[in-house]
SETI-530022 format. One record per residue (C-alpha): residue in one letter; residue number from 1; x, y, z. Coordinates in steps of 0.2 Angstrom, whole numbers, plus 5000, padded with zeros to 4 digits. Example, Ala and Ser with C-alpha at 12.3 -4.5 7.8 and 13.67 -1.06 7.14 Angstrom:
residues 2
<node><code>a</code><pos>1</pos><px>5062</px><py>4978</py><pz>5039</pz></node>
<node><code>s</code><pos>2</pos><px>5068</px><py>4995</py><pz>5036</pz></node>
END
This chain:
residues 178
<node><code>x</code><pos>1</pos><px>5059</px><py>4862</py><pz>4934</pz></node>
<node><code>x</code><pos>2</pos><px>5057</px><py>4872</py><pz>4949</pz></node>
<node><code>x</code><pos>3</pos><px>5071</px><py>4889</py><pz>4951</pz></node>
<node><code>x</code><pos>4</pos><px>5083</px><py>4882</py><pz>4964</pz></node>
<node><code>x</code><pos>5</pos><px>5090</px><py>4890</py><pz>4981</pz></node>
<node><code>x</code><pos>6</pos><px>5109</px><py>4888</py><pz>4979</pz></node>
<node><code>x</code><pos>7</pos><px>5116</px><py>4888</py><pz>4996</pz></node>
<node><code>x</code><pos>8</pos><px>5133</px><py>4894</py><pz>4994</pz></node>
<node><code>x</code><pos>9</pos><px>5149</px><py>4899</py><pz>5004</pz></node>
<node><code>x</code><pos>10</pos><px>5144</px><py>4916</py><pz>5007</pz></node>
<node><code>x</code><pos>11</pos><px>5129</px><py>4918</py><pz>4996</pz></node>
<node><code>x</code><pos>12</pos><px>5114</px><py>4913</py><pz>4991</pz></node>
<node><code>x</code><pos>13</pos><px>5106</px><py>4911</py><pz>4973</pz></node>
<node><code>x</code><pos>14</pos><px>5087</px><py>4911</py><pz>4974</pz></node>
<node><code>x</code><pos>15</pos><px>5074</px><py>4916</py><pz>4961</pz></node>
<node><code>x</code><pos>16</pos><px>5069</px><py>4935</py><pz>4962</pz></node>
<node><code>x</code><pos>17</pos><px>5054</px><py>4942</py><pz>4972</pz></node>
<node><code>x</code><pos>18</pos><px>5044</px><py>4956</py><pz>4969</pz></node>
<node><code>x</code><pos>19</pos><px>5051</px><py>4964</py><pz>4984</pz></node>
<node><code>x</code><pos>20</pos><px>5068</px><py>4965</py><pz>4977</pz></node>
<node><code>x</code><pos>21</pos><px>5061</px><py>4978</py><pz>4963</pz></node>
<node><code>x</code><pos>22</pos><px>5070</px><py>4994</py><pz>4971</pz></node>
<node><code>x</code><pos>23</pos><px>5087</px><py>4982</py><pz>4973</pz></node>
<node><code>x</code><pos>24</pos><px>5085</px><py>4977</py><pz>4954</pz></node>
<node><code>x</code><pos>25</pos><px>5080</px><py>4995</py><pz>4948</pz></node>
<node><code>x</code><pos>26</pos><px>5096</px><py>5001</py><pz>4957</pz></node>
<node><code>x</code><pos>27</pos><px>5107</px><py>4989</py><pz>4950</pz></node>
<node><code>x</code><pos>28</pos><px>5100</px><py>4991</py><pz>4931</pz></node>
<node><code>x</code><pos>29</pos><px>5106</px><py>5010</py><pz>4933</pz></node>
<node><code>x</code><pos>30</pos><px>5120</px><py>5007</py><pz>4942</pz></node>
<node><code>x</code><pos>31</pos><px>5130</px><py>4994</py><pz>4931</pz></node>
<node><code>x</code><pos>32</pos><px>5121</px><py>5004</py><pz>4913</pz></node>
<node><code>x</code><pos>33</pos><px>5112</px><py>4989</py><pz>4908</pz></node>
<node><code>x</code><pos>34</pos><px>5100</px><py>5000</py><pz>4904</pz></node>
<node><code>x</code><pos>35</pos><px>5091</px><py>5017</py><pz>4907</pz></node>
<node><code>x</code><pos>36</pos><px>5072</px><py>5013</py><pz>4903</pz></node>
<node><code>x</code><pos>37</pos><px>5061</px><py>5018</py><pz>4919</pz></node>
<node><code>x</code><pos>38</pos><px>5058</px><py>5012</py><pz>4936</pz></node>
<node><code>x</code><pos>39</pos><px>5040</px><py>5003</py><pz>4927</pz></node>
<node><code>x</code><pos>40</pos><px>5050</px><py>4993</py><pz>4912</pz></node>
<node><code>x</code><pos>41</pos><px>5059</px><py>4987</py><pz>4927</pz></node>
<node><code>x</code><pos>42</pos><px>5044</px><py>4981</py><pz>4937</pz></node>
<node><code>x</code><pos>43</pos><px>5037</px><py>4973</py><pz>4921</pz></node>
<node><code>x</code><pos>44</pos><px>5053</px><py>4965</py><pz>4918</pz></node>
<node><code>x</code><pos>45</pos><px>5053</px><py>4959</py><pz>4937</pz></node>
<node><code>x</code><pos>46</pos><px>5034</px><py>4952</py><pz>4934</pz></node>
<node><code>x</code><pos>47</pos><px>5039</px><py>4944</py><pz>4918</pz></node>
<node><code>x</code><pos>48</pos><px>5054</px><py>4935</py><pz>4925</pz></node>
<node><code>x</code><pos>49</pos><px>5043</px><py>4927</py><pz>4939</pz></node>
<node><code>x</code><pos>50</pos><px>5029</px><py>4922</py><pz>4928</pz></node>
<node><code>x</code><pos>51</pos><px>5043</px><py>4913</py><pz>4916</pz></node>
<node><code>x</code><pos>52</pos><px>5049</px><py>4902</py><pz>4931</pz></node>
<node><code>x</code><pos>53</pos><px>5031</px><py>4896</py><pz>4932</pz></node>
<node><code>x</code><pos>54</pos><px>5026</px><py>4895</py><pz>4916</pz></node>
<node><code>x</code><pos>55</pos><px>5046</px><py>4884</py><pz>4913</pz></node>
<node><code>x</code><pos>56</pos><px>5042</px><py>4874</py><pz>4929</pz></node>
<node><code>x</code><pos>57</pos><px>5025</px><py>4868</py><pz>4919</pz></node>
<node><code>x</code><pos>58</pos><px>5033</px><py>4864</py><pz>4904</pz></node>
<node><code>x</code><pos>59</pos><px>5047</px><py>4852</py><pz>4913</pz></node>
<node><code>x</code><pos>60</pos><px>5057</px><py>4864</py><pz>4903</pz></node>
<node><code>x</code><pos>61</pos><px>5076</px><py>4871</py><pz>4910</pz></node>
<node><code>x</code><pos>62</pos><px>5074</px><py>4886</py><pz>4923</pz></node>
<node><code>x</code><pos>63</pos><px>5081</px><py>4900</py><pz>4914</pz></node>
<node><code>x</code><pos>64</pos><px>5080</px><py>4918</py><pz>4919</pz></node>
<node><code>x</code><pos>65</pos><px>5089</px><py>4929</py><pz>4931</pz></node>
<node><code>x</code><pos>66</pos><px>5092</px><py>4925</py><pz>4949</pz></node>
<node><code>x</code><pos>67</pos><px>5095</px><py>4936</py><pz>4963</pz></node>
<node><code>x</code><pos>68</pos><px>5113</px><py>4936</py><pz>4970</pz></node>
<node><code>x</code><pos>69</pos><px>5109</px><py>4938</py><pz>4991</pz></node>
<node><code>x</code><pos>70</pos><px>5123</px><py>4938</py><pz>5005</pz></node>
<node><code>x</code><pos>71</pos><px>5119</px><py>4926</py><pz>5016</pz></node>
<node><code>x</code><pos>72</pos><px>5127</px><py>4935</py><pz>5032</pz></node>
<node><code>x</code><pos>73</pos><px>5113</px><py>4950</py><pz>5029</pz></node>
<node><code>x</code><pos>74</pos><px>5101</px><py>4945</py><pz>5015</pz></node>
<node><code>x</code><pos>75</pos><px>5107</px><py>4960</py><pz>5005</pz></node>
<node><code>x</code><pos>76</pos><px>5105</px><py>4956</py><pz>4987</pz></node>
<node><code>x</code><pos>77</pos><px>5123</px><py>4962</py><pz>4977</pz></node>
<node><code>x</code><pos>78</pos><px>5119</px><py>4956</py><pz>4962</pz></node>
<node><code>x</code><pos>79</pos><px>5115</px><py>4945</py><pz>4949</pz></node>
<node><code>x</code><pos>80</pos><px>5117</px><py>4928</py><pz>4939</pz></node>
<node><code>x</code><pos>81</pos><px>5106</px><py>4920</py><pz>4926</pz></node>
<node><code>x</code><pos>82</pos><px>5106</px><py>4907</py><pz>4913</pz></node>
<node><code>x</code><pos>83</pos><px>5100</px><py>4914</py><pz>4896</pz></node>
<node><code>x</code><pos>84</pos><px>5097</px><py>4906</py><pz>4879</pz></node>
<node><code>x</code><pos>85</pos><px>5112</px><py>4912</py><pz>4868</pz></node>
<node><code>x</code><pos>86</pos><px>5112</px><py>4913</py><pz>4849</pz></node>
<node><code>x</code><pos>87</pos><px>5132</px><py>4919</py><pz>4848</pz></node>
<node><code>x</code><pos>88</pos><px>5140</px><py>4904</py><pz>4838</pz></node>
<node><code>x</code><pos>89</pos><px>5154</px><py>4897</py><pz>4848</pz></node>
<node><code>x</code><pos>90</pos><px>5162</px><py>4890</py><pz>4834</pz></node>
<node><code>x</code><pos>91</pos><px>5167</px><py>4896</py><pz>4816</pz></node>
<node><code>x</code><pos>92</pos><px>5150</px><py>4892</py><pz>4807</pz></node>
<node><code>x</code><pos>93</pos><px>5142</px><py>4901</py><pz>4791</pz></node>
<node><code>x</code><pos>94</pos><px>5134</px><py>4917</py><pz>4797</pz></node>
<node><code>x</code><pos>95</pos><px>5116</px><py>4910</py><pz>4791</pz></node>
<node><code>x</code><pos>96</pos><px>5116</px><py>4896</py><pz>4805</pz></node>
<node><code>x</code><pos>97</pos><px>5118</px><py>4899</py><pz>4823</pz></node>
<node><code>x</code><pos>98</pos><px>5118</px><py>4883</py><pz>4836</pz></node>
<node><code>x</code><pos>99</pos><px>5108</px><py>4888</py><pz>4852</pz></node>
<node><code>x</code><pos>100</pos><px>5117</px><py>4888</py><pz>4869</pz></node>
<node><code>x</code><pos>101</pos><px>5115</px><py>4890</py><pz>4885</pz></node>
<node><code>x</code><pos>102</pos><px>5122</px><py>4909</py><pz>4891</pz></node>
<node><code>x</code><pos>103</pos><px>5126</px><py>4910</py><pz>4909</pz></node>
<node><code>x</code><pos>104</pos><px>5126</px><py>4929</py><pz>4914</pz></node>
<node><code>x</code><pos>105</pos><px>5133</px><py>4940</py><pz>4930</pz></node>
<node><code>x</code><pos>106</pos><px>5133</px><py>4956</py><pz>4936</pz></node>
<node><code>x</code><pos>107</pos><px>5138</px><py>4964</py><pz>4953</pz></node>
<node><code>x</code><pos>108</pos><px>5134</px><py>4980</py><pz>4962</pz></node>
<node><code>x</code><pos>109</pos><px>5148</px><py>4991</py><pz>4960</pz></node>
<node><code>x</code><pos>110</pos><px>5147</px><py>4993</py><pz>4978</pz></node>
<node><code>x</code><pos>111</pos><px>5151</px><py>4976</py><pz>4979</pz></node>
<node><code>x</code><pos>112</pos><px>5162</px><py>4972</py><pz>4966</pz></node>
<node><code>x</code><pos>113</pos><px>5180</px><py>4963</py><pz>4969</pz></node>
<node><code>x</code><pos>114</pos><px>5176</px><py>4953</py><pz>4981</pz></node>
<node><code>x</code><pos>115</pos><px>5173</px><py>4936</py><pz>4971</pz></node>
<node><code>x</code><pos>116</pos><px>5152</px><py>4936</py><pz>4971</pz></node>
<node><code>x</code><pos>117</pos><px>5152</px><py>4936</py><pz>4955</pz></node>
<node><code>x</code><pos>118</pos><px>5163</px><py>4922</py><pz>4952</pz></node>
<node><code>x</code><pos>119</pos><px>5155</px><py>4914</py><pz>4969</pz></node>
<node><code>x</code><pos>120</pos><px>5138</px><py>4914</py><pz>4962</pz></node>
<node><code>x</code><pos>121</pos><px>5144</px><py>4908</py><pz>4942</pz></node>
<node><code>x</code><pos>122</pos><px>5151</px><py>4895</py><pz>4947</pz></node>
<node><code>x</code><pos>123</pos><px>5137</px><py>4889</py><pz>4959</pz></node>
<node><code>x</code><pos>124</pos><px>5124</px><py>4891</py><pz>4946</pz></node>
<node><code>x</code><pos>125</pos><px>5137</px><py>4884</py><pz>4933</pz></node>
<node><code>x</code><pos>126</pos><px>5138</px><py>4868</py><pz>4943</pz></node>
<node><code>x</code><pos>127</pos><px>5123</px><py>4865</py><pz>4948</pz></node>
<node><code>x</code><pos>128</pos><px>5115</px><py>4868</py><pz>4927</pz></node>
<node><code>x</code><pos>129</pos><px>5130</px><py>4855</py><pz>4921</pz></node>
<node><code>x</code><pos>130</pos><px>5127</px><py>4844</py><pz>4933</pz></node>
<node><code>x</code><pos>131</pos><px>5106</px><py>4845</py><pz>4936</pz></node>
<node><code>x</code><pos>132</pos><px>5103</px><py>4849</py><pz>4920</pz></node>
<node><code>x</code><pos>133</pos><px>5116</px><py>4837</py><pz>4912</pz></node>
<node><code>x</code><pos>134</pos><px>5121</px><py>4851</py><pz>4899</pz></node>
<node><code>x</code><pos>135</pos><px>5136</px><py>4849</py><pz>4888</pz></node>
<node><code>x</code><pos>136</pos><px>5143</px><py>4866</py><pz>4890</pz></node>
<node><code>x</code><pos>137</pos><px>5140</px><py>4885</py><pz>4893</pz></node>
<node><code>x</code><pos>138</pos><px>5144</px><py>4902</py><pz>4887</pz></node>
<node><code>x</code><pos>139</pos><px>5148</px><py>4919</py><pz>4891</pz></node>
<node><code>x</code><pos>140</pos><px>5153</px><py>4932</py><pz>4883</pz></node>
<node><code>x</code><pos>141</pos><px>5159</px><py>4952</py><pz>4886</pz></node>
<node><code>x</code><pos>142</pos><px>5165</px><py>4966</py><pz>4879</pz></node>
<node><code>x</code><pos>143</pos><px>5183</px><py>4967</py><pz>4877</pz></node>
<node><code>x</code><pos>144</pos><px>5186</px><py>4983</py><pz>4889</pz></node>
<node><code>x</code><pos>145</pos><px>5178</px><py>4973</py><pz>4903</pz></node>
<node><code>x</code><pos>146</pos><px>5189</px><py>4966</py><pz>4913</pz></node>
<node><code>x</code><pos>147</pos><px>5180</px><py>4960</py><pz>4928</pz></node>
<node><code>x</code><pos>148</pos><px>5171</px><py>4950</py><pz>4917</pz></node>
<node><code>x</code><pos>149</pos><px>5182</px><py>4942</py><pz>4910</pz></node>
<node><code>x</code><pos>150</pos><px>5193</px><py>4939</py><pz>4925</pz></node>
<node><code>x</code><pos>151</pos><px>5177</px><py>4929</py><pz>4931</pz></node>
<node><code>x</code><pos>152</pos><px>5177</px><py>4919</py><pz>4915</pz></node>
<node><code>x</code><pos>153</pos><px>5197</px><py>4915</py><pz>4919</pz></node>
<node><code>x</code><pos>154</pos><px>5191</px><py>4910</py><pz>4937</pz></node>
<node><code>x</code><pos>155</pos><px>5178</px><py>4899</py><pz>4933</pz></node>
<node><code>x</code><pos>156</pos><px>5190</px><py>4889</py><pz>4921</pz></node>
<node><code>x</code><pos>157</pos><px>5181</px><py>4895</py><pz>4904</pz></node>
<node><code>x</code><pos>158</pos><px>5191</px><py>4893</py><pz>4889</pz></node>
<node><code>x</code><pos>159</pos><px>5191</px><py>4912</py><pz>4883</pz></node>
<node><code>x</code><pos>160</pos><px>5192</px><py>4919</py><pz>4865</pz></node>
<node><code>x</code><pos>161</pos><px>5192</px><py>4933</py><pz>4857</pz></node>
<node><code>x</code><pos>162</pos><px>5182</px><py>4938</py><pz>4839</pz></node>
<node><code>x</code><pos>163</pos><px>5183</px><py>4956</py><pz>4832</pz></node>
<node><code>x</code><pos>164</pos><px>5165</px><py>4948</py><pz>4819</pz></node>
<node><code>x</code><pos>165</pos><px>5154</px><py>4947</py><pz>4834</pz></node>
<node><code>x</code><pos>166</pos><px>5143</px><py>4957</py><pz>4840</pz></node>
<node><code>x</code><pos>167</pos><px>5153</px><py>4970</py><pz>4853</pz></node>
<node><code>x</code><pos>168</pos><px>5143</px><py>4961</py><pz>4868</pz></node>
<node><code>x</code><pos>169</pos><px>5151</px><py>4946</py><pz>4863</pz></node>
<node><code>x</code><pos>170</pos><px>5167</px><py>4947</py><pz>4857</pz></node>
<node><code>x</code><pos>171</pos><px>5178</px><py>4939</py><pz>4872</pz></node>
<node><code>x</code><pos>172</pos><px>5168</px><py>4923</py><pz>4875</pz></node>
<node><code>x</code><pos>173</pos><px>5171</px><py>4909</py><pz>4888</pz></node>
<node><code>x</code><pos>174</pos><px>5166</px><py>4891</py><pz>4887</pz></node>
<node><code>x</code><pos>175</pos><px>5163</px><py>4880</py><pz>4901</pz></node>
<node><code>x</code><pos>176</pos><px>5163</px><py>4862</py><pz>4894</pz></node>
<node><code>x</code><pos>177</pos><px>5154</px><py>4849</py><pz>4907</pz></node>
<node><code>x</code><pos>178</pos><px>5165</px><py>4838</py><pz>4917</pz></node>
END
């Protein structure tokens, strides 16, 4: 299945180009996702298009990163993705793990507070409940950020929080299909 353009209200959600290196490389550094160097990005960049091809040919869910564009400019602000997900929503033995579907943002500093990043989850939420007829999604944070989890609050996610996972996931939000 082919990456969608979503068209939103004041955005768009479209799959990554190889011209958006410098925004992506920026935006890496920016939010601390990581500090590896301007080539691990490219590579990353060049991975994450070949895996929307190589999904599309195995009729297999579009997952990856997507780029997170205004619509007014074409100035990408960010992020939003859906990701496999190993955290287990539900108290299960530690051995066994039930895989889910992680839907994942992150917005330019620059460009924080102004509802993208909910915007853009939800948009891509909808669209992989509905299209993709999945039973729920996840996200999860740490518990110092805020933003995060005021998106997870927005988007109608039930939200908990676990001291035994990993610190990435410890406040988790689940977004159940209608």
């Amino acid at each position: 299945m082919r990456v969608p353009v979503l068209s939103l209200e004041r955005l768009w959600v479209r799959p990554l180009e190889s011209s958006d290196l410098d925004v992506v490389d920026a935006l890496f550094r920016e939010l601390e996702l990581d500090d590896r160097p301007r080539a691990a990005h490219e590579r990353w960049l060049a991975w994450t298009r070949l895996a929307y091809e190589q999904l599309d040919q195995l009729d297999q869910p579009p997952y990856g990163d997507r780029a997170v564009a205004l619509r007014s400019t074409g100035e990408v602000v960010g992020l939003v993705g859906l990701v496999p997900s190993l955290v287990p929503v539900a108290k299960v033995p530690a051995a066994r793990h039930a895989p889910e579907v992680g839907l994942f943002y992150a917005i330019r500093p620059s460009a924080q507070g102004r509802g993208y990043a909910t915007e853009a989850a939800r948009g891509l939420g909808e669209w992989a409940l509905t299209t993709l007829q999945l039973c729920r999604l996840v996200a999860t944070t740490t518990p110092d950020n805020a933003a995060s989890r005021r998106v997870m609050d927005h988007l109608g996610m039930r939200v908990s929080e676990e001291p035994a996972r990993p610190r990435w996931a410890r406040v988790m939000g689940v977004w159940d299909a209608p």
